[in-house]
C-alpha positions as CSV (number, residue, x, y, z in Angstrom):
1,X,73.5,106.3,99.7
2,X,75.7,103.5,98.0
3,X,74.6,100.2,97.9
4,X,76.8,97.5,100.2
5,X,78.6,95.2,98.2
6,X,79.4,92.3,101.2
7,X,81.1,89.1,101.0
8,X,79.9,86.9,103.5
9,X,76.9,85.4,101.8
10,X,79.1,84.4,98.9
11,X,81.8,83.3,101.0
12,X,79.4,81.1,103.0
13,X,78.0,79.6,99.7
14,X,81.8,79.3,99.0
15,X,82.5,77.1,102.0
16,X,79.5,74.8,102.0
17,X,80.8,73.3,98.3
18,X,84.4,73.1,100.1
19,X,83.2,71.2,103.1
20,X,81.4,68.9,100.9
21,X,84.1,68.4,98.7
22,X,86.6,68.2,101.5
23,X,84.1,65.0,103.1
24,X,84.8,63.8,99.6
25,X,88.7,64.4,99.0
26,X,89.3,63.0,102.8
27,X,87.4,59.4,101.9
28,X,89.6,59.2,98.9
29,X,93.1,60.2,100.6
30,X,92.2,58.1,103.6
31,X,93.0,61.2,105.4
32,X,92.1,65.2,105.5
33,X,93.0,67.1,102.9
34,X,96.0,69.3,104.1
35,X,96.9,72.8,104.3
36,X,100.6,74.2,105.6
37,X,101.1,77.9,106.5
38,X,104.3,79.4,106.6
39,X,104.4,82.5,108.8
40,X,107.0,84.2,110.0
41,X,105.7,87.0,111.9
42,X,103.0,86.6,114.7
43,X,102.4,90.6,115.2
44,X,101.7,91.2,111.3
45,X,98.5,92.1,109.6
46,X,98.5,89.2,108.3
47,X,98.9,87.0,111.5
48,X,94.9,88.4,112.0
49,X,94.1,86.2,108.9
50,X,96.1,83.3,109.5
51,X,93.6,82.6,112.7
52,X,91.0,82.8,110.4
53,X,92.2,80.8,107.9
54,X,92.9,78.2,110.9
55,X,89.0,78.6,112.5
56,X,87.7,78.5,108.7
57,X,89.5,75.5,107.6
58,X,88.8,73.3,110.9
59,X,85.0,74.1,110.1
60,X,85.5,73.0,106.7
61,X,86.9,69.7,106.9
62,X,90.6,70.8,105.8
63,X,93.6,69.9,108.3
64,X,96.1,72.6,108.8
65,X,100.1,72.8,110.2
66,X,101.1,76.0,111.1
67,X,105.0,76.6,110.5
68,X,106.5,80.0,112.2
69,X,109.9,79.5,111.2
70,X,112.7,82.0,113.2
71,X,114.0,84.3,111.1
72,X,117.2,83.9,112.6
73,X,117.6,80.4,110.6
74,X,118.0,82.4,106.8
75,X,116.7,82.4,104.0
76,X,118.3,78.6,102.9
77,X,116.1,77.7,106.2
78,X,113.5,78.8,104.4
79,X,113.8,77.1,101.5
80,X,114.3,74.0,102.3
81,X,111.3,74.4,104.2
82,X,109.6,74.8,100.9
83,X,111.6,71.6,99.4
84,X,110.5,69.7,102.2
85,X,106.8,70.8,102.0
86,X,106.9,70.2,98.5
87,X,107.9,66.7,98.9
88,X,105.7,65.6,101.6
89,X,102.8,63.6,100.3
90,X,100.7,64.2,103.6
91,X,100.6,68.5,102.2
92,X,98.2,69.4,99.6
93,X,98.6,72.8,99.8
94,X,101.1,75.5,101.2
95,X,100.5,79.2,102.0
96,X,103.2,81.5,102.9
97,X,102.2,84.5,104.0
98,X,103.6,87.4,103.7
99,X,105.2,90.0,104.7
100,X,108.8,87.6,104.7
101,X,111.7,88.9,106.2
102,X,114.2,90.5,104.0
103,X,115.6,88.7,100.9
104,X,113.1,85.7,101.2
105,X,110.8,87.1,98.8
106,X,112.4,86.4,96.0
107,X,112.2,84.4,92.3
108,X,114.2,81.8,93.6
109,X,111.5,80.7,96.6
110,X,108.6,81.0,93.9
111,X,110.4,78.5,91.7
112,X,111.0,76.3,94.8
113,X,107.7,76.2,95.3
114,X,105.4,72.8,93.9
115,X,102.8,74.6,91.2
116,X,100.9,71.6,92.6
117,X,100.8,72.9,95.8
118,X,100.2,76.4,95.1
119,X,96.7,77.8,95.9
120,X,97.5,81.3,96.1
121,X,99.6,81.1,93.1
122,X,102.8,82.2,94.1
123,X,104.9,80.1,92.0
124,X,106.5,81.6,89.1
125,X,105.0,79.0,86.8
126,X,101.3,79.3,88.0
127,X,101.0,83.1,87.6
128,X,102.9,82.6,84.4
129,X,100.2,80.8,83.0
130,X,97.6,83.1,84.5
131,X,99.5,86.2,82.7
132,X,99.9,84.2,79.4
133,X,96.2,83.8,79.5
134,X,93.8,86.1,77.2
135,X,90.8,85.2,77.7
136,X,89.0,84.4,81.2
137,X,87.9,80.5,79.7
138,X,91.7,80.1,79.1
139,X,92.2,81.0,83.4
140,X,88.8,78.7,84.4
141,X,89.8,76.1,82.2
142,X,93.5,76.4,82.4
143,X,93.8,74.2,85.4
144,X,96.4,76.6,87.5
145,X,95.9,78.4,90.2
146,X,95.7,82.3,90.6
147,X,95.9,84.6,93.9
148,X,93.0,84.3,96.1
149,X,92.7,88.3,96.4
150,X,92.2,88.5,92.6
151,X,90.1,85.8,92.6
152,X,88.2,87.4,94.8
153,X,87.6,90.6,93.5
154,X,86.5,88.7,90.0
155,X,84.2,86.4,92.0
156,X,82.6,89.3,94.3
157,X,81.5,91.6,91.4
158,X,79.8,88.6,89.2
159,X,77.8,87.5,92.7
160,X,76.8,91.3,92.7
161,X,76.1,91.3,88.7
162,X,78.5,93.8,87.9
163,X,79.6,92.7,84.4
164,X,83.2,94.0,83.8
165,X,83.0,93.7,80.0
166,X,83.4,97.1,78.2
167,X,83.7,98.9,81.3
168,X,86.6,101.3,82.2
169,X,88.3,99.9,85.4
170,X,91.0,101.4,87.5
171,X,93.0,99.3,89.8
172,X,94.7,101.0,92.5
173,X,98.0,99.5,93.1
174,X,100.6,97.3,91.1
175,X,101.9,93.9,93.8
176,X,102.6,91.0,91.9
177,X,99.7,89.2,94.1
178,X,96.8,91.4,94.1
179,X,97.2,94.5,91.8
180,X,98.5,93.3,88.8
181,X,96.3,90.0,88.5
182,X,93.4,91.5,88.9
183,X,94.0,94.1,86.5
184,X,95.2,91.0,84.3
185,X,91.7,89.8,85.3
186,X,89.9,91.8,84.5
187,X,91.1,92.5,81.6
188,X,90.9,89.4,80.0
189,X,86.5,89.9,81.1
190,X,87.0,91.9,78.1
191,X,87.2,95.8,80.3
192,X,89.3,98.4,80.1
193,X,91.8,98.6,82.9
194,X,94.4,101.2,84.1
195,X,96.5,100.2,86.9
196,X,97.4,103.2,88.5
197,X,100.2,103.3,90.8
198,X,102.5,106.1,93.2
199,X,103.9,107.5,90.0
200,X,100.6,107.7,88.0
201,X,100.2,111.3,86.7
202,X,97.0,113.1,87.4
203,X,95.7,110.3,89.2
204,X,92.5,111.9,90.2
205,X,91.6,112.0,86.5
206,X,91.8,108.2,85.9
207,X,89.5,107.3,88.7
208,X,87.0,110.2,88.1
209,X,86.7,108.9,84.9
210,X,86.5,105.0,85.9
211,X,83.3,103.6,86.1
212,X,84.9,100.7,88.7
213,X,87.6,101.3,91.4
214,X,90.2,98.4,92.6
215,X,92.1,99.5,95.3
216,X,94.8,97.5,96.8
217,X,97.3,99.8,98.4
218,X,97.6,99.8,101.8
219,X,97.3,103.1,102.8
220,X,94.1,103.6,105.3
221,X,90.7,105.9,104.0
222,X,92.8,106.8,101.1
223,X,90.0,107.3,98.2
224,X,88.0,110.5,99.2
225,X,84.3,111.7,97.3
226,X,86.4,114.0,95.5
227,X,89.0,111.3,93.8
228,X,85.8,109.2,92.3
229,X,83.2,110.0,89.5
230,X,79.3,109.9,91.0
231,X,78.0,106.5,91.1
232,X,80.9,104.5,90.6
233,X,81.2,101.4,92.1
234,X,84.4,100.6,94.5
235,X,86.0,97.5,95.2
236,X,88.2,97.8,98.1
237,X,90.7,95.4,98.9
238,X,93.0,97.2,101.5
239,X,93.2,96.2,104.9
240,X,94.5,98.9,107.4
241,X,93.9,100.1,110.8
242,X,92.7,103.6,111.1
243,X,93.3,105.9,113.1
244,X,90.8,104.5,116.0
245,X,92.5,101.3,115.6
246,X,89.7,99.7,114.0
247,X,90.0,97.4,110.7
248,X,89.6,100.1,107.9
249,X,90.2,99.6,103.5
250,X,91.9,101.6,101.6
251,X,88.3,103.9,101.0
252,X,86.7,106.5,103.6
253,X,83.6,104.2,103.0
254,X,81.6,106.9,105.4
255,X,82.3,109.5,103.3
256,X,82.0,107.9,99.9
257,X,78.3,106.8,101.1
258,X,76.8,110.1,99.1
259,X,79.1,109.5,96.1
260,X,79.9,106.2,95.2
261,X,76.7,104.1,93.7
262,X,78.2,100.7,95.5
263,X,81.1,99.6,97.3
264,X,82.4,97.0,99.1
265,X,83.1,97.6,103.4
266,X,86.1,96.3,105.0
267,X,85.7,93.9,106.8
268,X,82.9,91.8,105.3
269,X,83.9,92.8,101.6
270,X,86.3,90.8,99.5
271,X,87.9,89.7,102.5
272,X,85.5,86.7,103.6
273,X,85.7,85.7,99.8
274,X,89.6,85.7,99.4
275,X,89.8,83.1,102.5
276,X,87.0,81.5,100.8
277,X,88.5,81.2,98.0
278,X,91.6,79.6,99.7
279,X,90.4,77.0,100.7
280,X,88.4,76.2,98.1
281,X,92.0,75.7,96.0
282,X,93.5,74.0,99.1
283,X,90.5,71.3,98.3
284,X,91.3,71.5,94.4
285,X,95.3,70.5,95.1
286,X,93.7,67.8,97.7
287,X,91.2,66.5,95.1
288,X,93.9,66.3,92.2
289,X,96.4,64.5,94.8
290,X,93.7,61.7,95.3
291,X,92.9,61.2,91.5
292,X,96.8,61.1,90.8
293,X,97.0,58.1,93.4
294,X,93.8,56.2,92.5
C-alpha cells in the first residue's frame, strides 16, 4: 500500500510561525497585518477556499476584507480596484482569486498589480524574477514572492524527505500559477522535469518512466495504476468533485494504493500547505511594510 503523504502537520507547523510573527508585525504597524481578497464568483471552486483562507487567517492574527466585485462593472472596475488596493497603506497583501470573468485575466492586471503586495505572485514582475532564477538559493534569497501552490508542492516533499535532486519529475499540466512554476521549481532543486501537457505525445510513457508525479490539471481521478511506474511517488495538486460529489485530485488515490509507493490525498495534501503558505507571505508583505515605516 502507498504511504500517505498529508499536509496538515506541516501546515499547522506553518501557521504557529505566522501567528507569532503576525503578534509581531501587528505591534509594529499599530494594527493587524492585512489581507484583501478579490473574488468574483461565490459558486466557484475556489469560493470553498476563500472561507478557509478567511477561518485560517482570523486564527492567525491576520485581518482580512473580502471584495466580490459585480462583474457587470468591467474589467476597468477591476482595475482600479487593483490601483486602489495597491495604494492603500492599510493592505499588505492582495489575493485575487481566480477563475475572473472574461478578459480580466490578463498582462495588463498583473502589471497593475503592487509586487509588494503580491503573495501569490501574480504580478508580472514577481514571477519574472522567480523564472529568471537558476538556482533554488537565488528564489529563497531573492526576496519575491512565488505562487503559493508551487510553493507548496516544493515545501511538502522536503517535510516528507523526498529530495528532488537528480530525480526524473513529470509535472502534469502547464498554468502560469501552478504547473509551470513548479516545474521551474523543481528544476532549479537540480531534477529533471517534463511538463507534460494535453498535447504531449505518448504521455503514458513520460509518467511510467518518472520517478515523481505533479499533477495539476483539473480533471477528477485522472492518473490510473496503469499511467505510473511501481513505486512512484505522486504529488497531486487537483481539486475536483467526483462523481459522488465529494472533493477528489486529479489521482484515483484508491486505486493507485497497490501502485504508487507514496502520494499525497486530496484533501489534506498540498492543499492545507498552499493556504499555509499564503499566509505566511501575507505576514512577509506585512513585516516588510512595518520596517519600510520604522
Amino acid at each position: 500500500m502507498a504511504d500517505i503523504i498529508e499536509g496538515k502537520t506541516l501546515s499547522q507547523s506553518i501557521l504557529a510561525d505566522v501567528a507569532a510573527r503576525a503578534a509581531a508585525a501587528a505591534a509594529a504597524l499599530g494594527r493587524k497585518p492585512s489581507l484583501a481578497i478579490i473574488n468574483y464568483y461565490e459558486d466557484s471552486p475556489s469560493a470553498v477556499y476563500v472561507k478557509r483562507k478567511l477561518s485560517a487567517c482570523a486564527k492567525a492574527g491576520i485581518e482580512t476584507h473580502l471584495i466580490m466585485p459585480e462583474e457587470s462593472k468591467g474589467r476597468d472596475h477591476f482595475f482600479g480596484l487593483l490601483r486602489e488596493l495597491g495604494a492603500d497603506n492599510a493592505v499588505d497583501a492582495i489575493m485575487v482569486e481566480r477563475p475572473l470573468p472574461k478578459g480580466f485575466d490578463a498582462p495588463e492586471a498583473w502589471e497593475l498589480l503592487d509586487p509588494a503586495k503580491d503573495p501569490d505572485a501574480l504580478s508580472t514582475l514577481n514571477m519574472g524574477r522567480l523564472f529568471l532564477a537558476k538556482t533554488w538559493k537565488e528564489i529563497a534569497e531573492g526576496g519575491f514572492f512565488v505562487p503559493c501552490t508551487a510553493l507548496a508542492v516544493v515545501k511538502i516533499m522536503k517535510h516528507a524527505g523526498i529530495d528532488p535532486a537528480g530525480k526524473e519529475i513529470a509535472v502534469v499540466g502547464r498554468s502560469a500559477i501552478v504547473g509551470r512554476p513548479a516545474a521551474h521549481m523543481l528544476t532549479c532543486l537540480d531534477a529533471t522535469v517534463t511538463l507534460c501537457h494535453s498535447r504531449t505525445r505518448d504521455i503514458n510513457a513520460v509518467l511510467k518512466r518518472a520517478e515523481i508525479i505533479v499533477t495539476a490539471i483539473g480533471k477528477a481521478l485522472w492518473l490510473k495504476p496503469d499511467m505510473i511506474g511501481p513505486g512512484a511517488t505522486v504529488i497531486d495538486v487537483g481539486t475536483n468533485l467526483g462523481p459522488d460529489g465529494k472533493m477528489c485530485g486529479d489521482a484515483d488515490s484508491a486505486a493507485l494504493a497497490g501502485t504508487a509507493g507514496r502520494i499525497t490525498p486530496v484533501p489534506g495534501g498540498v492543499g492545507p500547505v498552499t493556504l499555509a503558505c499564503l499566509l505566511e507571505a501575507a505576514v512577509t508583505a506585512a513585516e516588510r511594510r512595518a520596517r519600510e515605516i520604522k
